[in-house]
C-alpha positions in Angstrom: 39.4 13.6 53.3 36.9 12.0 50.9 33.1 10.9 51.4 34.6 7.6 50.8 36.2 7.7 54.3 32.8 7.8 55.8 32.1 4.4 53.4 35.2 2.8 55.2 33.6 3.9 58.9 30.2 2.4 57.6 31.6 -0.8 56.6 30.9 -3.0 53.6 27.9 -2.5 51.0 24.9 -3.4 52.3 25.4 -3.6 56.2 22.7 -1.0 56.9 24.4 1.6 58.7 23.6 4.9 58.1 26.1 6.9 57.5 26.0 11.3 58.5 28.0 14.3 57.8 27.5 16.1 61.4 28.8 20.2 61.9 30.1 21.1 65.0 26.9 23.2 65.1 24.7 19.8 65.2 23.8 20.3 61.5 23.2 17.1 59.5 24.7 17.4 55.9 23.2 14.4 53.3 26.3 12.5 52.5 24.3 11.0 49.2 25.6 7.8 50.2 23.9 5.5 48.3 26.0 6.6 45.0 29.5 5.4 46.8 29.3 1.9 45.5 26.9 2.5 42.1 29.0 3.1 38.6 28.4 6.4 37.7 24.6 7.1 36.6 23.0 9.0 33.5 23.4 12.5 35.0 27.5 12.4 35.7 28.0 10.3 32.4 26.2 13.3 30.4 28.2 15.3 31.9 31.6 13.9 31.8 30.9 13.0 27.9 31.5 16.8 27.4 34.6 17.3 29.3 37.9 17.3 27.3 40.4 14.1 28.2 42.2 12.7 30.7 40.2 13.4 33.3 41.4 14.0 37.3 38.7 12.5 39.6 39.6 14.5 43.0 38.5 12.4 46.1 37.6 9.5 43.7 36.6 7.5 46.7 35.4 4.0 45.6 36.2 4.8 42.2 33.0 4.8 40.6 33.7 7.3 38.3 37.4 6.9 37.2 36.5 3.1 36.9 33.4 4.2 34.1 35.5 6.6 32.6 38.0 3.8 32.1 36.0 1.3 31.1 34.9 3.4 28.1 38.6 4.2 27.2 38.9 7.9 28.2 42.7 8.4 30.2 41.5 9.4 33.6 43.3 9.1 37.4 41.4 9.1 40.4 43.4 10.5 43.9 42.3 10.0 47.6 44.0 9.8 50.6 42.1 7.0 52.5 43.9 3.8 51.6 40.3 1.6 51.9 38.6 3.8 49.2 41.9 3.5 47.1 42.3 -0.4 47.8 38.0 -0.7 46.6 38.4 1.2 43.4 41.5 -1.1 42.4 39.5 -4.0 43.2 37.0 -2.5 40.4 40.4 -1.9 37.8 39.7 1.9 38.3 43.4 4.0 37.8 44.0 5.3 41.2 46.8 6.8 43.1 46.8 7.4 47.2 47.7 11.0 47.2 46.5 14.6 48.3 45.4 16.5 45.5 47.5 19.3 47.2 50.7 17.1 46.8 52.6 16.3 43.9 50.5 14.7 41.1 51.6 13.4 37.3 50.8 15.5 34.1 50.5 18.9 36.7 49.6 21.2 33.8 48.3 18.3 31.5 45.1 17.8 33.0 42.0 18.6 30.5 39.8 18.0 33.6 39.7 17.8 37.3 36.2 16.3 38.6 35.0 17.3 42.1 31.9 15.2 42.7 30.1 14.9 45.6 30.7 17.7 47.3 34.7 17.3 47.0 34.7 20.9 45.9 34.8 21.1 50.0 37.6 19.0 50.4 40.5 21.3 53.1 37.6 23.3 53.9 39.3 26.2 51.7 37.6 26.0 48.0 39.9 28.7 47.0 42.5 27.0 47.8 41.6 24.1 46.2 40.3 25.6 43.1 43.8 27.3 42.8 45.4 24.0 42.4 43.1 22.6 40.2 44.0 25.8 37.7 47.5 24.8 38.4 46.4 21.0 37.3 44.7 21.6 34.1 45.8 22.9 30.8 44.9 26.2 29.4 41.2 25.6 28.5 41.3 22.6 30.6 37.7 22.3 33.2 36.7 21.8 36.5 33.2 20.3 36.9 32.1 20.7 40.3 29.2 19.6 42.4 27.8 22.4 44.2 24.6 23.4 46.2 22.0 25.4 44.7 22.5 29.0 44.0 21.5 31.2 47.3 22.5 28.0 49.9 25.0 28.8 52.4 28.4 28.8 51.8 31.5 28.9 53.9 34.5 26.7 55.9 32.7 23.9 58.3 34.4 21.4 61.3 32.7 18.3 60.5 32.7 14.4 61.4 31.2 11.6 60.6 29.1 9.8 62.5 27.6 6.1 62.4 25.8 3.8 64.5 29.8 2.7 64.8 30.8 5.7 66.5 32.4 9.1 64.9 35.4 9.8 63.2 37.6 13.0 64.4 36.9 16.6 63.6 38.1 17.8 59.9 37.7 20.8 57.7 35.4 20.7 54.8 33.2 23.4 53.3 29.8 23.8 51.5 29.9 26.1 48.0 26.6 27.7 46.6 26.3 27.8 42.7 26.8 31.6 43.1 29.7 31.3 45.5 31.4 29.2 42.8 31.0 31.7 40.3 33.1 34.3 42.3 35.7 31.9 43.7 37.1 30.9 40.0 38.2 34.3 38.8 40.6 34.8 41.7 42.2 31.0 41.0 42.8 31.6 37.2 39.8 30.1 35.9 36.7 31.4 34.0 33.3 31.0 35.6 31.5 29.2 32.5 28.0 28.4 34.0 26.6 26.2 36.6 23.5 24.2 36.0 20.8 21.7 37.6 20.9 18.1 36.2 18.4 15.5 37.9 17.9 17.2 40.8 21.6 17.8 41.9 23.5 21.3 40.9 26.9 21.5 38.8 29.4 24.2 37.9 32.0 24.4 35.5 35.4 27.0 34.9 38.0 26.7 32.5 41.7 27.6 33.0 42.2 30.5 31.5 
């Protein structure tokens, strides 16, 4: 499940609602929401421009990114599984598919990036996991950028929902990754740690199929 589900639960752009990632522990995570319906801003665009081509937005909810990327010509596919998020980022042109990243996917072993934005890295709740398939995606020296929390924050598996003034959506796996935590996950998945780094206030890290 994407953060674009919880766009879906909140209803159109501009109603209001506020929108929270909730624990089963009570915890409040900060969904960021007010990027879901922007185009991609300064930070991710300097940072997609060095990231080789076509590029696999994972979770693309909206479609903010895949729709930018297109827009300036570079081959890129966004994936999600809610069919809302998938029918908005077609209504802004953006290349999208309704699939699992975990299912099968066109150009498997093509890929020369796979984005996880937004905290998407947690998507399953099992960032090994995940990270295994991205290596599986990509092409040898092919990247995953991923959005991650600062070095030294906690890391681990989470049962989440999202709440809204609406009501709140079922429980669902997802997980939090620390720069650090990053850093050892990639060597076990066939990729090469090769930095992580804070860009306007938000933390990425990057590994390349090795």
């Amino acid at each position: 499940m994407s953060r674009a589900l919880a766009a879906r639960r909140a209803g159109e752009r501009g109603t209001g609602v506020v929108v929270a990632l909730v624990t089963d522990g009570g915890e409040t995570i900060d969904l960021a929401a007010h990027r879901w319906w922007d185009s991609a801003d300064a930070v991710e665009r300097g940072l997609l421009a060095a990231v080789p081509d076509p590029v696999l937005d994972v979770g693309c909810g909206p479609g903010r990114i895949v729709a930018d990327l297109a827009a300036a010509g570079r081959l890129s596919l966004g994936v999600d599984l809610s069919p809302h998020a998938v029918a908005a980022a077609r209504l802004r042109r953006a290349p999208v598919l309704r699939r699992s990243v975990f299912g099968h996917l066109p150009g498997e072993g093509r890929w020369g990036s796979v984005v996880l934005f937004d905290g998407n890295v947690g998507i399953g709740g099992d960032p090994a996991a995940l990270l295994r398939r991205c290596a599986t995606l990509l092409r040898g020296g092919g990247r995953v950028l991923a959005e991650v929390e600062p070095p030294g924050a906690a890391s681990g598996p989470l049962r989440v929902r999202l709440e809204s003034g609406g009501g709140a959506s079922g429980w669902f796996p997802w997980a939090r990754v620390a720069a650090d935590a990053f850093a050892d996950l990639a060597g076990p998945a066939g990729l090469r740690f090769h930095g992580a780094e804070s860009v306007g206030g938000r933390w990425f890290a990057q590994a390349v199929r090795t």
